[in-house]
C-alpha positions as protocol buffer text, in pm:
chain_id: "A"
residue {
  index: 1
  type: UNK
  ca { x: -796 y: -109 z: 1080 }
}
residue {
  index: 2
  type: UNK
  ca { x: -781 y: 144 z: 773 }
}
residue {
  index: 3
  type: UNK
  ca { x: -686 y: 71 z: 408 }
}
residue {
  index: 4
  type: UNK
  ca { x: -393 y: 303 z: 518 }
}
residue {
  index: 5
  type: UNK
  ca { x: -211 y: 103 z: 763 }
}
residue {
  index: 6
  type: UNK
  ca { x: -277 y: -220 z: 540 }
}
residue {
  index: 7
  type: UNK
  ca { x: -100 y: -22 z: 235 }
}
residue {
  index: 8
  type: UNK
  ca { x: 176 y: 75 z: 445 }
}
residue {
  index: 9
  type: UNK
  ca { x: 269 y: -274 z: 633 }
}
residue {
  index: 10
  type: UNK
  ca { x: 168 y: -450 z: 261 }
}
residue {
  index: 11
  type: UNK
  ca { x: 446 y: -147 z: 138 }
}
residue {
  index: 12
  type: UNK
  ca { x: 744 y: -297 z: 450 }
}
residue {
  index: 13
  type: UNK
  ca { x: 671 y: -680 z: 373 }
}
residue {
  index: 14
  type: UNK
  ca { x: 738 y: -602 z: -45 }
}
residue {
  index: 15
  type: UNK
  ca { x: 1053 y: -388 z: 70 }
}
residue {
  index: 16
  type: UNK
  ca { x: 1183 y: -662 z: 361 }
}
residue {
  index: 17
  type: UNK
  ca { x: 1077 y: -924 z: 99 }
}
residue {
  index: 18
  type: UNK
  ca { x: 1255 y: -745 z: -195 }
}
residue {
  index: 19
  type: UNK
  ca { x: 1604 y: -699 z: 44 }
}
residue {
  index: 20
  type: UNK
  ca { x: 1600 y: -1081 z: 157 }
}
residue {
  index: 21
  type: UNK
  ca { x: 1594 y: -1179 z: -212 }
}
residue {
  index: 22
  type: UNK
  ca { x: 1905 y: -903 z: -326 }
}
residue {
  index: 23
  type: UNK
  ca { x: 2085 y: -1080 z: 6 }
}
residue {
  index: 24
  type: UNK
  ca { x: 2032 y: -1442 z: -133 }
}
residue {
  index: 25
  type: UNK
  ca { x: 2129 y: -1352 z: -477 }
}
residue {
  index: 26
  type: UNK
  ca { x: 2424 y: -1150 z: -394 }
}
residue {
  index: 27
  type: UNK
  ca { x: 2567 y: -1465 z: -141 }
}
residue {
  index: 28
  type: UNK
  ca { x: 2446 y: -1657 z: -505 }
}
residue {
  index: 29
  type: UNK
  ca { x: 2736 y: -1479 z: -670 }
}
residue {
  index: 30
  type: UNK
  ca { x: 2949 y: -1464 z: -443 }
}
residue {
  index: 31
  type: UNK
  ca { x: 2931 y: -1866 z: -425 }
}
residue {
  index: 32
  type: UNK
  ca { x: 2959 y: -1903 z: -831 }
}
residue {
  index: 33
  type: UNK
  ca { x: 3226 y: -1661 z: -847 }
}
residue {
  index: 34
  type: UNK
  ca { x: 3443 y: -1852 z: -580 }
}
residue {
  index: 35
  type: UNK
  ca { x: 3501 y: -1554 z: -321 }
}
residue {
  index: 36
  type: UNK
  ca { x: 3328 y: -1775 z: -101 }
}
residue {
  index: 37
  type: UNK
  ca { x: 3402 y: -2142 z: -74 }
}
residue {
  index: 38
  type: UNK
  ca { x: 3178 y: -2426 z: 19 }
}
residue {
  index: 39
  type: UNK
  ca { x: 3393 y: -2472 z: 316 }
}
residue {
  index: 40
  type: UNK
  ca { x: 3315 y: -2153 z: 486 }
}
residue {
  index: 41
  type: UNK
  ca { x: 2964 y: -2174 z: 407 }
}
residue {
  index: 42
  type: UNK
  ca { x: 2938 y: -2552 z: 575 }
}
């Protein structure tokens, strides 16, 4: 194990980390803006 190949995977958890949270607050405006509807989502 180098201090390489921990920067790197520590570099893909911030970036899969940083796209989950764009995801949940895009489907967060969505929701308050009304293009989606409670009803679809449950």
């Amino acid at each position: 194990m180098s201090y390489q190949t921990d920067r790197r995977s520590r570099t893909r958890a911030i970036a899969v980390y940083m796209t989950l949270l764009m995801l949940g607050a895009a489907l967060g405006f969505l929701v308050r803006f009304g293009v989606i509807t409670d009803h679809i989502l449950w």
